[in-house]
C-alpha positions as MATLAB code, in Angstrom:
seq = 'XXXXXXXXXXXXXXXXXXXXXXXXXXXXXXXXXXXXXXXXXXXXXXXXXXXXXXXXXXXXXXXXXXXXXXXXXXXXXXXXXXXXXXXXXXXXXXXXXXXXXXXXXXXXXXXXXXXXXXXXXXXXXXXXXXXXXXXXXXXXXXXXXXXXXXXXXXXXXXXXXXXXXXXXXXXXXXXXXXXXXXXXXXXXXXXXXXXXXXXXXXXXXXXXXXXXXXXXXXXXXXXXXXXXXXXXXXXXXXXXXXXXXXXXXXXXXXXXXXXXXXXXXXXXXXXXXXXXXXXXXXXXXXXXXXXXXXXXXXXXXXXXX';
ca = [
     127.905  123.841  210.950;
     126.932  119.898  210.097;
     129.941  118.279  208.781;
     128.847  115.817  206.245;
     131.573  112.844  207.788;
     133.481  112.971  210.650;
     136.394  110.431  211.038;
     137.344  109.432  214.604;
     140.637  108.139  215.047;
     143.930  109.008  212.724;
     145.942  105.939  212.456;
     145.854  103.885  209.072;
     142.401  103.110  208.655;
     141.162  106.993  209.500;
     143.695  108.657  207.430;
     142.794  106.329  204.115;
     139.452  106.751  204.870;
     140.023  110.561  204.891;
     141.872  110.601  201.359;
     138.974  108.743  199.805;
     135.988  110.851  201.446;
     138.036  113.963  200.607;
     139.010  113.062  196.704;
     135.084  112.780  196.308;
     134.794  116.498  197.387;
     133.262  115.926  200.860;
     135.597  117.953  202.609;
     135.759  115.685  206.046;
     136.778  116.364  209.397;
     139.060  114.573  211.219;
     139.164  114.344  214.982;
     142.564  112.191  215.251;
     143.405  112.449  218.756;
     146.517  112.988  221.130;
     148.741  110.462  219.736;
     147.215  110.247  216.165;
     148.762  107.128  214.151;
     147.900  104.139  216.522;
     150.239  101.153  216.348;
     152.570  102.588  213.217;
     153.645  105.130  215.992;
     155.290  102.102  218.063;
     156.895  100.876  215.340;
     160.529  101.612  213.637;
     160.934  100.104  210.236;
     157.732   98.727  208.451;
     158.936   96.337  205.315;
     155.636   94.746  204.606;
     153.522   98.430  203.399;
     153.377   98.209  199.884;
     155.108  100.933  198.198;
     157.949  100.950  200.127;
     160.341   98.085  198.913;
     163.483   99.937  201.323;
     160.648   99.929  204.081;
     159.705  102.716  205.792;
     159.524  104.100  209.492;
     155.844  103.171  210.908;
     155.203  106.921  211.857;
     156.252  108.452  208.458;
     153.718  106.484  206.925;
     150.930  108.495  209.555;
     152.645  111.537  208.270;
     152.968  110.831  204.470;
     149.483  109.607  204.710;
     147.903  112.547  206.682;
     149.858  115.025  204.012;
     148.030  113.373  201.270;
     144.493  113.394  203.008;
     145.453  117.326  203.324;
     146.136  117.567  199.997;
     142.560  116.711  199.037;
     141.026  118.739  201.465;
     140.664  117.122  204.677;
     140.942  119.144  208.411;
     142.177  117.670  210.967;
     141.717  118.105  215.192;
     144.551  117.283  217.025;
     142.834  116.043  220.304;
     140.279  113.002  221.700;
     136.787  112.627  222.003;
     135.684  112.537  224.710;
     132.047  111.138  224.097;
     129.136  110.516  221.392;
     125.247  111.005  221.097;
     123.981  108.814  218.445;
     120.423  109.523  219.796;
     119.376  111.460  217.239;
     120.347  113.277  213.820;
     122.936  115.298  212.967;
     125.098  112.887  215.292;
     126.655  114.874  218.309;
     131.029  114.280  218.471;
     131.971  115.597  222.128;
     135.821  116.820  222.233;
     136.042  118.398  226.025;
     133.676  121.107  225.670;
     133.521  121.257  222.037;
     130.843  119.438  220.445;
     131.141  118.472  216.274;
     127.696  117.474  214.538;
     127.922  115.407  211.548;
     125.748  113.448  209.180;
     127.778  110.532  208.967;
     130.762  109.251  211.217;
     133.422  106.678  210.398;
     134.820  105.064  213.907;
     138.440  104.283  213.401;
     139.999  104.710  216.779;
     141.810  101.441  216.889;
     143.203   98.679  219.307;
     145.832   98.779  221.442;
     147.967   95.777  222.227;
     147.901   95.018  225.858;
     151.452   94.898  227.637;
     153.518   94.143  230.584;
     153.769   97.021  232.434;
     157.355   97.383  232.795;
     158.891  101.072  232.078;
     161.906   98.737  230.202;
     159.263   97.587  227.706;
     158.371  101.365  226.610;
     162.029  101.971  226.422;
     162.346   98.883  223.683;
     159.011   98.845  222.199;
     160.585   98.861  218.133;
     163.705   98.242  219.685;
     163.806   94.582  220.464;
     160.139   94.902  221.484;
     157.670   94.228  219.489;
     153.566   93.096  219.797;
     153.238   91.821  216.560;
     155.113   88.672  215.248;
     153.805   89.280  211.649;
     155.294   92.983  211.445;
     158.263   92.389  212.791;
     159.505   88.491  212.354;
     161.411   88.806  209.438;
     163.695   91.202  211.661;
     164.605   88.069  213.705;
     166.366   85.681  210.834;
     168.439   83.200  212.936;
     167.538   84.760  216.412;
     166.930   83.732  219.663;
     163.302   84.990  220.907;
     160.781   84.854  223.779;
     156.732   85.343  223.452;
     154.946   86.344  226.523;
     151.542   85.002  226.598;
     149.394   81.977  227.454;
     146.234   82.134  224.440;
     146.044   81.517  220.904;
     147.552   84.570  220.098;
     150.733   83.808  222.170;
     150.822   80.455  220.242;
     149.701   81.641  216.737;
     152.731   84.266  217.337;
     155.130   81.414  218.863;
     154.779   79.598  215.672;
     154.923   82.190  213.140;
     158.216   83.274  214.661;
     159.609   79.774  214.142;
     159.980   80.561  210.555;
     162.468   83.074  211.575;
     164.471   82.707  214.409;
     166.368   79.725  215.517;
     164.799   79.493  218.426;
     161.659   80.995  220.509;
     160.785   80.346  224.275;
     157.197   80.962  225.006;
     157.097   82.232  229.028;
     153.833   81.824  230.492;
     152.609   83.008  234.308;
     150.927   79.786  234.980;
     151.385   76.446  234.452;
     148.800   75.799  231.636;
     147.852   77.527  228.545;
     144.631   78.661  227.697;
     144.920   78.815  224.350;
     142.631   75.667  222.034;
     143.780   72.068  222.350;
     144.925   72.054  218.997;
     147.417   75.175  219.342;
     148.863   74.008  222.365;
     149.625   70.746  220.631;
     151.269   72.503  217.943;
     153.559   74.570  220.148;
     153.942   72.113  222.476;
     155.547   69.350  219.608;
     157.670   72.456  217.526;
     160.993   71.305  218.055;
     162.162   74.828  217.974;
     159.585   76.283  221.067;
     160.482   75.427  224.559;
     158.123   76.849  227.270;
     158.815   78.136  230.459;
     156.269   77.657  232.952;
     155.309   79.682  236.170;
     157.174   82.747  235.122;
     156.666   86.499  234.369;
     158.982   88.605  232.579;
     160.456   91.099  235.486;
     162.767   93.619  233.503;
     163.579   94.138  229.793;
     167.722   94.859  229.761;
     170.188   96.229  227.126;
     171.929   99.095  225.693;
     170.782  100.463  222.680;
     168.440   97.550  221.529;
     167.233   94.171  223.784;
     169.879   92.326  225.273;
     168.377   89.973  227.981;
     165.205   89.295  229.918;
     164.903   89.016  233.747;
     162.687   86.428  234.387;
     160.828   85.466  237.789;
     159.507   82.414  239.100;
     156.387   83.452  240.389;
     155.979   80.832  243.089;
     159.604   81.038  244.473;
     160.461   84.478  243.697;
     163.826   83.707  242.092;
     165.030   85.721  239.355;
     167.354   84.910  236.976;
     168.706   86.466  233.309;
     168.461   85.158  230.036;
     170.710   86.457  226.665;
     167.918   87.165  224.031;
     167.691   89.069  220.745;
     163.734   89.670  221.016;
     160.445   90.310  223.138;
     156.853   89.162  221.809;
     154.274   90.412  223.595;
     151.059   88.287  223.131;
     148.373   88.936  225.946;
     145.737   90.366  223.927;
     144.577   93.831  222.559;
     141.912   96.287  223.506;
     139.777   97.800  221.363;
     139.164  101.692  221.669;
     135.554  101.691  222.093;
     135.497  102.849  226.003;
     133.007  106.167  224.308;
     131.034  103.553  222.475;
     129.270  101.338  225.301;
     125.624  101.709  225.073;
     125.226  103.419  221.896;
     126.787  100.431  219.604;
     126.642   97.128  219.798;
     130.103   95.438  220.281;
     131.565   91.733  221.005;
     132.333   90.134  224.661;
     135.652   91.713  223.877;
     134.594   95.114  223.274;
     135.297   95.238  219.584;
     132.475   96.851  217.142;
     129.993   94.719  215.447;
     129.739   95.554  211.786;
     127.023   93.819  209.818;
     129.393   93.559  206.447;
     132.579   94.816  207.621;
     131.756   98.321  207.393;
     128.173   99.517  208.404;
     127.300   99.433  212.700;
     123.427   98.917  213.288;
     123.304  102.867  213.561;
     122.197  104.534  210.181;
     124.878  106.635  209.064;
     127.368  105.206  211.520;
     130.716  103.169  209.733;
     133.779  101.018  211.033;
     136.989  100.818  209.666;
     140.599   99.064  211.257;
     141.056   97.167  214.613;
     138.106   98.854  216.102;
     136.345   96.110  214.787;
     139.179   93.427  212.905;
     140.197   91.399  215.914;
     142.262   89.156  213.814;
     144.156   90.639  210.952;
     145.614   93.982  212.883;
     147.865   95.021  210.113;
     148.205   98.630  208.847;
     147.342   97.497  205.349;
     144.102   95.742  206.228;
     143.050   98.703  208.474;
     143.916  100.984  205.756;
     141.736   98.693  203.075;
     139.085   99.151  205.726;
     139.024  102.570  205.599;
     138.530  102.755  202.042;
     136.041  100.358  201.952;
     134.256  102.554  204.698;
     134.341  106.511  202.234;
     133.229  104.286  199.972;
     130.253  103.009  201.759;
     129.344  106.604  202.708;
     129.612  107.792  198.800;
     127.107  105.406  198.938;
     125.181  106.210  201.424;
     124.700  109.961  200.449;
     123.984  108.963  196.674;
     121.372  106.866  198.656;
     120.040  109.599  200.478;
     119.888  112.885  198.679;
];
């Protein structure tokens, strides 16, 4: 059987491109992975996802959202792909030793914030924890905060945070940023950012929630523990595009190239999310993207019938 779309990935922009495909009768398949719902699964109460004035728990969106793409008719596989053959048509969808053929494919399978490492930063991620300053700022009214991080993002995330919290401490491994001239100078003249230089964030402490940070000089070795309310991770993301090298043309970062937002240089072959969006990352946009992408493939099919 040739499916006539097969969505990869089942976090925000997937799912909403799912309901759309699905509402116009096309019946699509869904390969959603493992840990289906990307970054909403990492976080605890969303407030920003319109609809939800109360806010709502980022992985009861995935599921309210996955219900609804159900509804309309969409299937769904529960594990990963594990490769791709755009050589030639139907396109070939590899899960194990499964393979899916399909006329059209929507790539949705994400980014992934880069972290620490530590085993106490999974234990707060949504709990103190968080890698996204615009999700979860608000949280922090009148807070003390650090960001981890030494490039735009760390400083773009420094400063949002200042609108929030009373004040933020930006803790950097070396003793320069490499983040633009013109962010640094911002940070660096906020009266409410201090930085710490030379240091890496050892261990995450507290009971229930984040209560204090071990940090560690990196040249001398010497720990010592600060009281704070928050943890900002900001040392990058990854796109999920490992199964895509050679077969699509991406950015030095690995993210997707998309000549309008939506369409890859492959015929047939559609974007939608953080596969691609390097600077918005929010479930919203990702889920605007994958309307915009069921859309383009209506379009493509009325194109090519």
């Amino acid at each position: 059987m040739v499916e006539k779309i097969v969505i990869i990935g089942g976090g925000p922009a997937g799912l909403s491109a799912a309901i759309y495909a699905s509402r116009e009768g096309f019946e699509p398949l869904v390969i959603a992975g493992f840990a289906a719902g990307g970054q909403l699964l990492l976080t605890t109460v969303v407030e920003n996802f319109p609809g939800f004035p109360e806010g709502i728990d980022g992985p009861e969106i995935i599921v309210k959202m996955r219900e609804q793409a159900e509804k309309f008719g969409t299937r769904f596989v529960n594990e990963n792909v594990t490769a791709v053959d755009f050589s030639s048509r139907p396109y070939r969808i590899l899960v194990d030793e499964k393979t899916y053929e399909a006329e059209t494919v929507i790539i949705a399978t994400g980014a992934d914030a880069m972290l620490i490492g530590l085993e106490s930063e999974k234990k707060f991620m949504g709990r103190g924890v968080s890698s996204c300053a615009t999700c979860d700022g608000p949280f922090y009214k009148g807070k003390s905060v650090i960001v981890v991080g030494g490039g735009d993002s760390a400083m773009e995330e420094a400063l949002f945070l200042t609108r929030f919290a009373s004040s933020v401490k930006l803790v950097h491994r070396r003793d320069s940023f490499r983040a633009s001239k013109i962010m640094q100078e911002k940070v660096l003249h906020d009266p409410k950012i201090s930085v710490i230089w030379n240091t890496a964030v050892d261990e995450i402490k507290g009971d229930r929630k984040v209560e204090s940070v071990v940090l560690k000089d990196v040249n001398t070795g010497q720990k010592n523990e600060l009281p704070i309310d928050g943890v900002f991770v900001a040392i990058g993301h990854k796109p999920n595009t490992e199964i895509f090298k050679g077969k699509l043309e991406m950015d030095a970062k690995g993210y997707l190239v998309t000549k309008n937002e939506v369409e890859t240089g492959m015929e047939g072959v559609f974007v939608a999310g953080d596969v691609y969006d390097s600077y918005y990352r929010q479930a919203v946009t990702a889920s605007a993207g994958g309307v915009k992408a069921a859309l383009k493939v209506r379009e493509y099919f009325a194109n090519h019938q």
